[in-house]
N, C-alpha and C positions, 0 to 999 in steps of 0.2 A: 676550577672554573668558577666563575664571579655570576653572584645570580641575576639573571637577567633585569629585575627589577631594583633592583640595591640602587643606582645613579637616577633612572628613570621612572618612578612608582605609577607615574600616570601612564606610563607602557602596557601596565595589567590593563588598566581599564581598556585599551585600546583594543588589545590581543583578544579581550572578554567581547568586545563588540563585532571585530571578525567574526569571533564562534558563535557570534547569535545570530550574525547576516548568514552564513552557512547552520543554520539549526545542529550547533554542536555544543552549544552552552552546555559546562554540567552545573546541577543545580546549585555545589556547593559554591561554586567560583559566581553565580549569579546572585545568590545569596549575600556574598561578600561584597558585592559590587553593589547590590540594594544598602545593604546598610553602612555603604561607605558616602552615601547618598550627601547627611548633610556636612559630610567632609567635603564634599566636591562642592556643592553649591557654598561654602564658605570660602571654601581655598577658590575658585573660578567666579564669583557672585554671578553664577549662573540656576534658575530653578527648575525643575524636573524629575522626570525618572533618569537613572544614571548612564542607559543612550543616549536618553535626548542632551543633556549633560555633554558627553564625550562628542556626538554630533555637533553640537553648537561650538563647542573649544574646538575642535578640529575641522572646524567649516567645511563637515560632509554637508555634499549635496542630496536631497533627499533621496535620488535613487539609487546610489550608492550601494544600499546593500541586495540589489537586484541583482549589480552588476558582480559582484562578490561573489554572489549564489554561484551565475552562470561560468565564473573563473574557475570555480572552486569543483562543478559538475564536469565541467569538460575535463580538466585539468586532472580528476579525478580519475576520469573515466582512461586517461591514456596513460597515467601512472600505475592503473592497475594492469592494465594490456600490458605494460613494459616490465613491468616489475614479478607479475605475479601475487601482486600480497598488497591490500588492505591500504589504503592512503590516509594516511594519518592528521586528523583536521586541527590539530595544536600545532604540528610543525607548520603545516599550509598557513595557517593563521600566524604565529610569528615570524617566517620568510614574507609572507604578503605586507604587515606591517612594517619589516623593515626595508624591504625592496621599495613599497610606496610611499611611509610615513616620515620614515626615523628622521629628517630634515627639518619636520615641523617643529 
């Protein structure tokens, strides 16, 4: 299996901003994402923190990660009734990026 980011690296940052609109960020992948900071504002000549960053290259709308939250609660919440077991917010986050982004 081919790693998800090897053709698309600005993928991560995407999948990173999911997990922060559903509060699943872990620190270390936020941390990476910080200090990829003025790679992104070189590569995009865009200036910011690395949300705001990935927001303005991907012309989210500001309420966007409202809307996320509320996909991610519900969506949750019937996965676990169906399933029995825990919903996993890395997969939710990379099915939601690729279901709505991967075209961009």
């Amino acid at each position: 299996m081919s790693d998800r980011y090897s053709e698309a690296p600005f993928l991560r940052f995407v999948d990173a901003w999911v997990l922060k609109a559903i509060g699943h960020l872990d620190d270390a992948t936020d941390a990476y994402c910080t200090a990829m900071v003025p790679s992104l504002e070189k590569s995009f000549g865009i200036k910011g923190s690395w949300p705001d960053i990935v927001a303005k290259q991907m012309n989210f709308a500001p309420d966007l990660p409202a809307q996320i939250l509320r996909i991610w609660a519900e969506g949750k919440a019937r996965y676990e009734e169906g399933n029995g077991e825990p919903a996993d917010p890395v997969q939710f986050a990379m099915i939601f990026v690729d279901r709505n982004f991967a075209q961009r």
